[in-house]
LOGUDO-797694 format. One line per 3 residues: number of its first residue (from 1); their letters; for each residue z, y, x of N, C-alpha, C. Coordinates in steps of 0.02 Angstrom, whole numbers, plus 50000, padded with zeros to 5 digits. Atoms other than C-alpha are relative to their C-alpha. Layout:
% residues N
NUM	A	Z Y X Z Y X Z Y X  ...
//
This chain:
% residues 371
1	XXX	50000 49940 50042 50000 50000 50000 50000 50063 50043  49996 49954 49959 50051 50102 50144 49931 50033 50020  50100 50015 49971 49862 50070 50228 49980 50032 49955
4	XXX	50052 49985 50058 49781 50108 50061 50012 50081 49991  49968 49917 50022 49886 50307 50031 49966 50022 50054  50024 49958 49920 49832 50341 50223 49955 50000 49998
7	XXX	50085 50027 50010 49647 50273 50194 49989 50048 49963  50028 49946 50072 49638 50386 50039 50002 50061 50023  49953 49928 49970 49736 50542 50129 49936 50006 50043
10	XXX	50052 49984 49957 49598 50512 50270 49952 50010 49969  50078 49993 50036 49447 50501 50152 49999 50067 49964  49985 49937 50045 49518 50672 50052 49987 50041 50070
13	XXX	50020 49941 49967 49512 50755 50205 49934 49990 50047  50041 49996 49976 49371 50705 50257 49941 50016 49987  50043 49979 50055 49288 50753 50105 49985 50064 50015
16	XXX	50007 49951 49977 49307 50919 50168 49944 50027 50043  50051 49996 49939 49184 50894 50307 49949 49963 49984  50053 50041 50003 49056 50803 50224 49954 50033 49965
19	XXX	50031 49945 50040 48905 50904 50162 49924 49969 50020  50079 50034 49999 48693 50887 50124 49979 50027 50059  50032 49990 49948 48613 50908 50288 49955 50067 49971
22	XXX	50031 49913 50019 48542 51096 50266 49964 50017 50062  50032 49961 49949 48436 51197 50366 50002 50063 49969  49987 49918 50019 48487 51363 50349 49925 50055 49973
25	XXX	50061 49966 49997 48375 51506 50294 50030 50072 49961  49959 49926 50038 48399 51706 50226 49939 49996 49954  50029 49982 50064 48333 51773 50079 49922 50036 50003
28	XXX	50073 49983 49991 48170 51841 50155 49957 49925 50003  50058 50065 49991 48109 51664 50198 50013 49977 49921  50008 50015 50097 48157 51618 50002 49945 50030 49980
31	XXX	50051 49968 50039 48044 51742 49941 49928 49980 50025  50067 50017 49975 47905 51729 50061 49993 49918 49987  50044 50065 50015 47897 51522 50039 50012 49983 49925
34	XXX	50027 50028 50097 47920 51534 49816 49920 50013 50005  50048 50017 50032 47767 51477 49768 49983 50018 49940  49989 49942 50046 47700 51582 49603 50018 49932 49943
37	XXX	49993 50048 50076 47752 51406 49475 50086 50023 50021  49910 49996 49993 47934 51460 49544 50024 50057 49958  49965 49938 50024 48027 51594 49441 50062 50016 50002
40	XXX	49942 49991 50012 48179 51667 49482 50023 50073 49979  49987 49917 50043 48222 51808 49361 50035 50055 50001  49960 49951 49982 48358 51889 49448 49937 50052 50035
43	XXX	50028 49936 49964 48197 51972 49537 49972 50040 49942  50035 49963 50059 48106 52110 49431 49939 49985 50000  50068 50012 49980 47934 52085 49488 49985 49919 49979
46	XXX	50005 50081 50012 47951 51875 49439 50010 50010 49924  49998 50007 50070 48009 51930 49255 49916 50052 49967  50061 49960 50039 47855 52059 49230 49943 49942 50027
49	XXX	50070 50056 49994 47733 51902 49317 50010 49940 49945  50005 50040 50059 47804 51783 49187 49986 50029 49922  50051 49965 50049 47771 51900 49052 49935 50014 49986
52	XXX	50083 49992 50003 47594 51922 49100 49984 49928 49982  50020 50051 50045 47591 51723 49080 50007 49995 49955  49980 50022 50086 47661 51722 48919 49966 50033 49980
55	XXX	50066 49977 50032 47533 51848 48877 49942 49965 49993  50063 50056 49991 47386 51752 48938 49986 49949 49950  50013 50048 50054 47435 51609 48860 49994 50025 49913
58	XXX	50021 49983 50102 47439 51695 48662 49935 50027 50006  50061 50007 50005 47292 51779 48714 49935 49948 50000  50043 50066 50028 47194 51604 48731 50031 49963 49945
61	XXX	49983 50003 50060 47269 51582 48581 49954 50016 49939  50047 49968 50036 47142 51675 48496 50018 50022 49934  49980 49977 50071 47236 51766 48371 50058 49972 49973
64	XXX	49942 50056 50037 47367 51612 48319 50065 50027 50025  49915 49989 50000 47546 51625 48300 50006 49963 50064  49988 50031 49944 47607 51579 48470 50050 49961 49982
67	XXX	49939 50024 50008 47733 51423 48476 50030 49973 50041  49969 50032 49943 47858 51394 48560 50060 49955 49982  49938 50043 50006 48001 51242 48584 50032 49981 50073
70	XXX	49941 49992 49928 48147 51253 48681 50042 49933 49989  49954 50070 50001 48235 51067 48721 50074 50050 50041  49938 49996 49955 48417 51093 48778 50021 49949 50045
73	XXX	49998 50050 49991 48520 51000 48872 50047 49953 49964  49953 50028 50021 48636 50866 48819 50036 49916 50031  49976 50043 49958 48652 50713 48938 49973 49921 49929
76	XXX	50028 50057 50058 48648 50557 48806 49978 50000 49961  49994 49980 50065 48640 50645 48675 49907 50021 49998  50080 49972 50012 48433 50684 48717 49986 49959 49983
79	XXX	50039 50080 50044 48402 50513 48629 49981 50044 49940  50006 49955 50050 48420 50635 48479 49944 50051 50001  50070 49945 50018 48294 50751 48515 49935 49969 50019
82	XXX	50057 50032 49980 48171 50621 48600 49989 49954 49933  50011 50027 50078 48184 50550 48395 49998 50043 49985  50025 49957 50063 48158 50687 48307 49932 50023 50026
85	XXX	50072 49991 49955 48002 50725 48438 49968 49960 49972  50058 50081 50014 47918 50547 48388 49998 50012 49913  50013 49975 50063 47963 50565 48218 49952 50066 49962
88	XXX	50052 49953 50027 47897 50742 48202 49921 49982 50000  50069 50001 49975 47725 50668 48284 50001 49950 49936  50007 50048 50053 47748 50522 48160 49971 50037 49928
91	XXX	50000 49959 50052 47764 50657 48021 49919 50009 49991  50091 49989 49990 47562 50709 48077 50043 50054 49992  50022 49930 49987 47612 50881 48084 50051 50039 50052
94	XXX	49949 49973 49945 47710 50931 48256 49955 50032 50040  50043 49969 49954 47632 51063 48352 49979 50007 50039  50012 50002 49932 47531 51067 48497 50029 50052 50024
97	XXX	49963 49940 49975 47650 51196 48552 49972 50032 50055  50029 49976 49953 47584 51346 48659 50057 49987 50065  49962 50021 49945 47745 51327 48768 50051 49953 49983
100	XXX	49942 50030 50018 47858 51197 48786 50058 50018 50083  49942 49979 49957 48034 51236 48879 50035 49925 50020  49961 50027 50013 48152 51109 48938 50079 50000 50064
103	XXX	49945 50013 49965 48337 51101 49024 50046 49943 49994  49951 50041 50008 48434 50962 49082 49973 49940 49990  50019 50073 50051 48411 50796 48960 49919 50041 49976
106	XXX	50066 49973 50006 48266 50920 48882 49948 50004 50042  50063 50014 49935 48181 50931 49041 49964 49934 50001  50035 50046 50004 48151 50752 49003 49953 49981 49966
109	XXX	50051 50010 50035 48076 50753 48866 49962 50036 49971  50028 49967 50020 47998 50882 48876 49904 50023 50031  50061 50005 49977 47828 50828 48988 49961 49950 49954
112	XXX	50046 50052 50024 47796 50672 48869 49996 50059 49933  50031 49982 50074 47783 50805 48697 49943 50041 50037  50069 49980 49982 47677 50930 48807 49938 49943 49995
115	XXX	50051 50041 49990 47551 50780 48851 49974 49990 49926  50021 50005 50075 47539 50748 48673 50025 49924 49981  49955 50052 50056 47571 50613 48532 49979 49922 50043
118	XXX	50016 50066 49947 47488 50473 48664 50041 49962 50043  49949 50017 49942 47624 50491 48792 50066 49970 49924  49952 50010 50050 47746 50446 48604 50015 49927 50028
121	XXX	49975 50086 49956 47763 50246 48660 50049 50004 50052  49982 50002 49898 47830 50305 48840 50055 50028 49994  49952 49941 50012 47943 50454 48770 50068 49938 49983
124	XXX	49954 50034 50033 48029 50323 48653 50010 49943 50027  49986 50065 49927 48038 50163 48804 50062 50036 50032  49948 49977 49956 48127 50293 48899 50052 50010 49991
127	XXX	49917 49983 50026 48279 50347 48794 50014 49918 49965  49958 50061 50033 48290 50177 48686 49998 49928 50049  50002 50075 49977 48249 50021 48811 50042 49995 50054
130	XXX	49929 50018 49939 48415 50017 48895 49993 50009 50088  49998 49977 49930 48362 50087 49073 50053 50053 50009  49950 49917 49981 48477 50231 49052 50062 49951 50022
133	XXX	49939 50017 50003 48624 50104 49031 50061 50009 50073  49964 50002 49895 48669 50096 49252 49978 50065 50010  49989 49936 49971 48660 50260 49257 50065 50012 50045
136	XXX	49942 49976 49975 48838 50295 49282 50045 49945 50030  49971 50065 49934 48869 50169 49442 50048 50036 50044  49948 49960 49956 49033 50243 49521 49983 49988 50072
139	XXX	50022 50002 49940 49027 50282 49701 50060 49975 50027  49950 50040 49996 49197 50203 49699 50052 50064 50061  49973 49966 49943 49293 50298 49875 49959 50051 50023
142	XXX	50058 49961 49989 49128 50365 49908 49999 50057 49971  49984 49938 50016 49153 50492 49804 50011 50053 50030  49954 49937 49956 49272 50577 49924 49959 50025 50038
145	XXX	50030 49991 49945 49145 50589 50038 49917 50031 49995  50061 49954 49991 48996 50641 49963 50008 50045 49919  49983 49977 50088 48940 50752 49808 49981 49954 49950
148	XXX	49988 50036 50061 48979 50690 49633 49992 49922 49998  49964 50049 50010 49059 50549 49557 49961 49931 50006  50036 50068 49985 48913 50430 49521 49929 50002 50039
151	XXX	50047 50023 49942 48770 50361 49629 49923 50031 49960  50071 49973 50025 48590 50456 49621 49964 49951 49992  50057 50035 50015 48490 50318 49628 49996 49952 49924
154	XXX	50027 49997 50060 48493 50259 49452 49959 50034 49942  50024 49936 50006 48447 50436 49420 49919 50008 49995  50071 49971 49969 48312 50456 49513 49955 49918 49974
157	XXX	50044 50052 50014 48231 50274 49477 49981 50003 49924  50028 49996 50090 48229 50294 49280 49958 50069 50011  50075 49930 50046 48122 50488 49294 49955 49957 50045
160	XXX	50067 50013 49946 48012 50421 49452 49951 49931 49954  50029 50051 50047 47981 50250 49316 49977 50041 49951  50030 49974 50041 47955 50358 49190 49943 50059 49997
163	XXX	50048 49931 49976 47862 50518 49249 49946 49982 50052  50041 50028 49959 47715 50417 49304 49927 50053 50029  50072 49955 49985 47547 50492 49406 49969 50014 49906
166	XXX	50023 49997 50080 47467 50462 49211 50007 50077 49973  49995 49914 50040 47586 50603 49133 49997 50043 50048  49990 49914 49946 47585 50727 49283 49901 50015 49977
169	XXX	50077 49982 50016 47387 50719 49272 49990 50021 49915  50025 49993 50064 47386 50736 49077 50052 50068 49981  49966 49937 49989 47530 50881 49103 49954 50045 50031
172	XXX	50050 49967 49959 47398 50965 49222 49928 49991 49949  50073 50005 50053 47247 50924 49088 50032 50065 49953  49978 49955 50022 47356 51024 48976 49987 50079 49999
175	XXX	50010 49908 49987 47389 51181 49055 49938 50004 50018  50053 49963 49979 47221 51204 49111 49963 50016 49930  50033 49987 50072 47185 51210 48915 50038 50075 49990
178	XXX	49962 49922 50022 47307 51387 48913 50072 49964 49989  49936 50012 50030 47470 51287 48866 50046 50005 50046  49936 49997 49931 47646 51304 48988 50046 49956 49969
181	XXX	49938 50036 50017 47764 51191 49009 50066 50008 50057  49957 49984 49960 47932 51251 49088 50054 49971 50014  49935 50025 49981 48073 51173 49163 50061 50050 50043
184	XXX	49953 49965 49958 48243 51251 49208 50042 49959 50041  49949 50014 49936 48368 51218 49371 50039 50048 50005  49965 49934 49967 48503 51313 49426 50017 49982 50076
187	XXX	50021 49994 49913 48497 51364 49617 50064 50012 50020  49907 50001 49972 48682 51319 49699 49985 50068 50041  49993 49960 49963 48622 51436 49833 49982 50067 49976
190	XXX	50000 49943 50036 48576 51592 49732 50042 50013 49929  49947 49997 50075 48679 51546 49583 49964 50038 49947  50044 49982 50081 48549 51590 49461 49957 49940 49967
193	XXX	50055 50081 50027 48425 51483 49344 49923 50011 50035  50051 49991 49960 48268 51446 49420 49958 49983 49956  50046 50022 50066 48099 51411 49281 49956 49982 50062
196	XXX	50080 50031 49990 47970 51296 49348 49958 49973 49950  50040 50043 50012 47808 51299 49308 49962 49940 50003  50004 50064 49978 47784 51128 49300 49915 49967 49990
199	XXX	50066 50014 49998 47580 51131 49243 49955 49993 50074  50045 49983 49944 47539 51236 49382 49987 49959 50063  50009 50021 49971 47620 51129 49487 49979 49935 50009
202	XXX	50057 50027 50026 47533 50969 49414 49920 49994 50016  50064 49980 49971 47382 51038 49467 49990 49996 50044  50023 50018 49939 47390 51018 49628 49985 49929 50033
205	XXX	50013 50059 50024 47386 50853 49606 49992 49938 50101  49984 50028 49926 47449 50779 49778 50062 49977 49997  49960 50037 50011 47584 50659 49821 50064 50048 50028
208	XXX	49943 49958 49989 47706 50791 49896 50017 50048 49934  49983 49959 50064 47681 50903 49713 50039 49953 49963  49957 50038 50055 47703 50740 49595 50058 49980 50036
211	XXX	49971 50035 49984 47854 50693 49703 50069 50058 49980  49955 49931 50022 47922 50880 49694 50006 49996 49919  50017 50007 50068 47860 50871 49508 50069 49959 49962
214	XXX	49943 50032 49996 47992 50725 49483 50077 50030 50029  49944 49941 49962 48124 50819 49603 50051 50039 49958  49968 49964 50037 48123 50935 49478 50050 49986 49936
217	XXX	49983 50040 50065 48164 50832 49327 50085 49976 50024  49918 50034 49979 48296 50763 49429 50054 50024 50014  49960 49925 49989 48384 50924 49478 50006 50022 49950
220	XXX	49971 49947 50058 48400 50999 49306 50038 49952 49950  49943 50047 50032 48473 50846 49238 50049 49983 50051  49951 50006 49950 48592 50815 49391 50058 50046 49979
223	XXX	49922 49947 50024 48787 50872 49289 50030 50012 50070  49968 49978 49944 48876 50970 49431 50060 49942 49990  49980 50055 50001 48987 50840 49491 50030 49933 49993
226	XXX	49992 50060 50021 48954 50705 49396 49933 49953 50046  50026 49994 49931 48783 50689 49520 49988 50050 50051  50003 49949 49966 48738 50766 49652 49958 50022 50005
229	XXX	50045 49945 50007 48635 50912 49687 49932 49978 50039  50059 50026 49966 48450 50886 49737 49978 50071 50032  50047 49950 49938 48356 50976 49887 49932 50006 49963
232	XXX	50064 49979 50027 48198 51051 49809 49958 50040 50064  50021 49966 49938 48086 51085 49960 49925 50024 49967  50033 49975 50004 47959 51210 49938 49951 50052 50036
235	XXX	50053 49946 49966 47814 51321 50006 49955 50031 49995  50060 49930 50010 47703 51470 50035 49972 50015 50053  50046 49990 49963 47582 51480 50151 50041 49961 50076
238	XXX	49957 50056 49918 47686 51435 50339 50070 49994 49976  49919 49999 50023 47857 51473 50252 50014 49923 49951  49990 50074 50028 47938 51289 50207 50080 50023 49992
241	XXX	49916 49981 50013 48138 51333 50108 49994 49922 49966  49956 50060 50046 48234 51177 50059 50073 50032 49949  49933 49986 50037 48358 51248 49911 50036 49954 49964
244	XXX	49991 50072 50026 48475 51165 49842 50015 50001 49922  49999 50014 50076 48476 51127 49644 50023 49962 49959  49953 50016 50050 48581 51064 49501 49972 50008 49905
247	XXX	50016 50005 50030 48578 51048 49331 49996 50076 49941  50006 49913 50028 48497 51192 49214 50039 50014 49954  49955 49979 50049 48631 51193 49086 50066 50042 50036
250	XXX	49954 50006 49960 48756 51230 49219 49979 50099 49986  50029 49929 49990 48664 51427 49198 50013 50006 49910  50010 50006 50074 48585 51408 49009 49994 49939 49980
253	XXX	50034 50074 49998 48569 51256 48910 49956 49999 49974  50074 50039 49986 48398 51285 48858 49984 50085 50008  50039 49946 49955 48265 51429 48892 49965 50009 49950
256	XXX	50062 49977 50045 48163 51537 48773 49962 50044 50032  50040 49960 49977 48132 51685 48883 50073 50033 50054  49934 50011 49972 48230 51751 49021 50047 50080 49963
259	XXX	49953 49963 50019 48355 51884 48966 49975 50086 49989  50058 49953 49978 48264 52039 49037 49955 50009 49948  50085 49993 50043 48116 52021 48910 50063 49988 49942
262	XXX	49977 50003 50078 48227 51967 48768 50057 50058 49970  49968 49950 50029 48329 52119 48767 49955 50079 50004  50047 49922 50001 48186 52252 48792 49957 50015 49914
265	XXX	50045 49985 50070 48138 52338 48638 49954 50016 49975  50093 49993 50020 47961 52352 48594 49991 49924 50024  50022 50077 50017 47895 52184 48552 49955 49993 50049
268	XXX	50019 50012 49947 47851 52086 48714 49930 49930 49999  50042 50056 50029 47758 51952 48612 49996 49990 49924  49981 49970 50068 47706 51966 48428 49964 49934 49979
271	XXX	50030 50068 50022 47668 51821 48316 50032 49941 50027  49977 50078 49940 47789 51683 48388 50011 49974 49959  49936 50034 50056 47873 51554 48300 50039 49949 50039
274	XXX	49964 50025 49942 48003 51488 48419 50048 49936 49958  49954 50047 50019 48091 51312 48381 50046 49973 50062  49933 50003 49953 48263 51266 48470 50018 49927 49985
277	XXX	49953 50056 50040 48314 51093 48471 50051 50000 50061  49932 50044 49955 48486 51045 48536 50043 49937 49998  49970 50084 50003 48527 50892 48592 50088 49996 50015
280	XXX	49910 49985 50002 48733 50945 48560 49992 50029 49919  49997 49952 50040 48809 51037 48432 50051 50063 50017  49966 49931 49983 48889 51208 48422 50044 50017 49964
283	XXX	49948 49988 50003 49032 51188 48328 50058 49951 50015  49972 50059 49966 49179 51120 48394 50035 49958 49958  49976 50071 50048 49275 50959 48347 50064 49994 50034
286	XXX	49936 50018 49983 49476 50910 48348 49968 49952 50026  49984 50083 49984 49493 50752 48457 50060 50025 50065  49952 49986 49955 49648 50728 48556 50001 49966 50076
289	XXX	50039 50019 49950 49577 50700 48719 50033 49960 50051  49956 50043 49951 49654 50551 48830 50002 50027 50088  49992 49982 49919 49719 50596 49015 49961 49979 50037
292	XXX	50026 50029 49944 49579 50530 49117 49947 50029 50040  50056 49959 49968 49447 50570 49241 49952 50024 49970  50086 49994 50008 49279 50548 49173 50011 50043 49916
295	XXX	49981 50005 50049 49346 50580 49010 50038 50096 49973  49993 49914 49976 49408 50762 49059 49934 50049 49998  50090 49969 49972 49245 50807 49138 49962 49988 49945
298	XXX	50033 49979 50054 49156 50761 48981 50019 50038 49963  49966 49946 50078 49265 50859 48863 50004 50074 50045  50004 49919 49980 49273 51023 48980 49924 50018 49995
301	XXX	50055 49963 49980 49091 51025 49024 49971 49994 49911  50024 50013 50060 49054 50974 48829 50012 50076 49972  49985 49959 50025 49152 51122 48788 49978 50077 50015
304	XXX	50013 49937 49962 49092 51251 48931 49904 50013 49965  50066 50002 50026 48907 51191 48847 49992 50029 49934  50024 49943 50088 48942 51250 48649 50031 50079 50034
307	XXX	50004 49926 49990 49000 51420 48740 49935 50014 50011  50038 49988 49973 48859 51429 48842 49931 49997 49940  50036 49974 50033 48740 51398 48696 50005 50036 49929
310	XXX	49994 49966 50065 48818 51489 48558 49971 50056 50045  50014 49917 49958 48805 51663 48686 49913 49985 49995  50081 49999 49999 48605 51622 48711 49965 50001 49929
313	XXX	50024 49976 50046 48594 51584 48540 50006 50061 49963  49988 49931 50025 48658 51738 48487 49942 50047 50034  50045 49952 49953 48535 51834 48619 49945 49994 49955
316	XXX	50101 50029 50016 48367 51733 48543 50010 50038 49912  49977 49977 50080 48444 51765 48350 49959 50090 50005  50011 49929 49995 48443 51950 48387 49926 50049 50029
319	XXX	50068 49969 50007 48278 51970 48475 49955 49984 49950  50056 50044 50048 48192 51868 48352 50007 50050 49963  49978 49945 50053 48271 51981 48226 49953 50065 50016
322	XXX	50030 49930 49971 48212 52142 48314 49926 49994 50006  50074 50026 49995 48039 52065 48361 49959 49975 49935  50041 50019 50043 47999 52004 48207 49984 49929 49992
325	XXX	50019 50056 49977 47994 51827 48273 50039 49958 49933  49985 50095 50027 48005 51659 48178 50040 49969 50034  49966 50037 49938 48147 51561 48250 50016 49923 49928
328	XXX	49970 50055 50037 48216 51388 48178 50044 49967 50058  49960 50036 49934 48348 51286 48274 50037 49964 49965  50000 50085 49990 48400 51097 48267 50051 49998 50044
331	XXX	49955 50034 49967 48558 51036 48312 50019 49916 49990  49986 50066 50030 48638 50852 48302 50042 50008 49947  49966 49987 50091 48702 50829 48115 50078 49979 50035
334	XXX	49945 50027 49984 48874 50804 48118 50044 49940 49998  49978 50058 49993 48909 50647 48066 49981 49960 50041  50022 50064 49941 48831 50580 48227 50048 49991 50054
337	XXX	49951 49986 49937 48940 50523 48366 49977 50041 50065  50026 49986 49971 48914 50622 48500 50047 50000 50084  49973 50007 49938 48958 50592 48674 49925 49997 50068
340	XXX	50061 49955 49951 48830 50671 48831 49992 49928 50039  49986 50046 49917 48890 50530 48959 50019 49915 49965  50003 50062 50033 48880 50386 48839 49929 49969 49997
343	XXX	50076 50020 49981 48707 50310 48898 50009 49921 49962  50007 50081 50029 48740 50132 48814 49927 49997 49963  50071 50006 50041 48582 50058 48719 50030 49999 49929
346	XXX	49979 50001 50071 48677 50053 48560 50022 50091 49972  49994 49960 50007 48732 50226 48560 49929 50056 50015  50081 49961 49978 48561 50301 48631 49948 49963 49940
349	XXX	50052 50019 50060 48472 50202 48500 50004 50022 49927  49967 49975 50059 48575 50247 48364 49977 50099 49996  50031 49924 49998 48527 50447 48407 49938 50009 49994
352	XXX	50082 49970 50012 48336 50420 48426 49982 49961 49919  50041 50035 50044 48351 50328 48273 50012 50051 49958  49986 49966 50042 48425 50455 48167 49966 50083 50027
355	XXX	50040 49943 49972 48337 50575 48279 49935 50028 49967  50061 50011 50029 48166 50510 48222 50003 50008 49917  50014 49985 50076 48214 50505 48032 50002 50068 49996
358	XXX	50003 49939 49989 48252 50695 48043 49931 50021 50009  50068 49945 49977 48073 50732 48117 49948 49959 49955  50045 50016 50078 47993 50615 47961 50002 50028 49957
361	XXX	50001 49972 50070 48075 50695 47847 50014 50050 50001  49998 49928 49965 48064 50876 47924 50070 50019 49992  49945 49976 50006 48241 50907 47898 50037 50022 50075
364	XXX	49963 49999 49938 48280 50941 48092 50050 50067 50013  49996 49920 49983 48264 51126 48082 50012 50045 49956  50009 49943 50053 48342 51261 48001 49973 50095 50013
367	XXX	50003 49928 50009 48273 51429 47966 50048 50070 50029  49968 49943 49969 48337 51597 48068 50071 49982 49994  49928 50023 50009 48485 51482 48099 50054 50061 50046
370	XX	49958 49966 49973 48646 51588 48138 50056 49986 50042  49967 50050 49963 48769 51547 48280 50087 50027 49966
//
């Protein structure tokens, strides 16, 4: 017993000294090696170049209501929105949306609705055919020693299985039709959210993009530490930055527009009709929460998540309002169980199932919902 307190005492402090192999860099080499699919909106000049895309794209629009859908995140709980997705397509009438958003769990499923109702088979393999289940493989002592609790490689093997060459090329067919599809991260080392364009980079269509492409997926679902943070290495012309990245709820948990544009008054985009799904809900629930690790960490970060998207929804509510915009927003009903970090196949099946009836029988979404 003695051995075992000293072993532990040594591994705690040794935790101290254990960190991702970095290569330093300042904030001029950041800028000079983002690449233009990168957006980070703390700059001014990155929120007026994503506005000109979001123009673009309504202008090849040719007149149409622009639409947009924002996935959140929610950890298990995106079985729920990857069913009401299939379902809506089931329905025959789910939109080829001009943009789709996604953070987190949304980030997942949010390359198979871009691709369209084809990639529907692959969407619904991925949340219901029990690959998720070894997700959460403890790192046992290991822990102490590196970041977060459980092991990346279950992680990373379910998007790299699922986010095959196929959809990156039919993500890249996409956007070159006018459509965007965005993914958020938040950047440990700038401590802001980061939006990749994930078409543009699609397009390049090389094994270092689709690998980054993936990367990304894997970094905005990565819960601060529950895994650990992924190196996103990127470049611009000779400039090569490795930053490091986490999951995008950890900032917002999903993305309509960045903040900047949604509080400027004179209408920045006219004709939208913006749909929100969240794979959580936003009001809270008694439960008397048992003393334990994992069990903590779900119920704080569960709780730090309905703050985090009541405040955004309140932001989108209010421009919509002011703009004129169409909004609708989709949460999980309440009688569903909901738990983020509950990957079982019985509980993940049970969400896309009641997910999918929701998007048959259009009931997902309500009207200029209020937070």
């Amino acid at each position: 017993m003695i051995r075992f307190v000293g072993a532990l005492a040594a591994a705690i402090v040794l935790a101290g000294c254990q960190t991702l192999p970095r290569v330093p860099y300042g904030l001029e080499a950041l800028h000079a090696a983002s690449p233009n699919y990168r957006y980070n909106f703390a700059e001014p000049d990155t929120r007026t170049r994503f506005l000109s895309e979001v123009t673009d794209v309504q202008r090849q629009q040719a007149g149409r209501e622009l639409q947009l859908l924002a996935l959140s995140g929610g950890g298990a709980n995106g079985a729920y929105g990857a069913g009401v997705m299939y379902g809506w397509s089931q329905r025959g009438d789910r939109p080829a949306f001009s943009v789709v958003t996604g953070v987190s769990a949304g980030a997942l499923i949010a390359p198979f609705v871009f691709a369209g109702p084809s990639f529907d088979p692959a969407l619904r393999q991925a949340f219901t055919d029990g690959r998720s289940k070894d997700l959460l493989r403890s790192r046992g002592l290991g822990a102490l020693l590196r970041p977060g609790i459980f092991r990346p490689e279950p992680l990373r093997k379910l998007i790299v299985d699922s986010v095959t060459p196929t959809l990156i090329e039919a993500v890249a067919a996409e956007h070159r039709k006018g459509r965007r599809l965005f993914v958020a991260t938040t950047s440990l080392d700038t401590q802001t959210q980061v939006v990749w364009d994930m078409g543009a980079l699609a397009q390049l269509n090389d094994p270092v993009s689709r690998q980054l492409f993936q990367n990304i997926l894997i970094a905005s679902s990565s819960i601060p530490g529950v895994f650990p943070p992924v190196l996103l290495t990127f470049e611009q012309g000779r400039h090569t930055v490795s930053e490091l990245h986490a999951d995008g709820g950890a900032v917002a948990n999903f993305f309509v527009a960045p903040q900047a544009l949604l509080s400027t008054p004179t209408p920045s985009v006219s004709r939208a009709h913006i749909f929100i799904l969240l794979n959580s809900r936003t009001t809270p629930r008694f439960v008397v929460v048992p003393v334990g690790g994992l069990k903590i960490i779900a119920r704080s970060f569960d709780t730090m998540l309905k703050s985090l998207t009541l405040s955004e929804l309140t932001n989108v509510n209010l421009a919509a309002s002011e703009k004129g915009l169409r909004l609708e927003v989709g949460e999980i009903p309440d009688e569903l169980d909901e738990n983020f970090l509950d990957f079982s196949r019985v509980h993940m099946n049970a969400l896309f199932a009641a997910g999918e009836q929701r998007g048959i029988s259009g009931t997902a979404f309500q009207s200029n919902a209020s937070p």
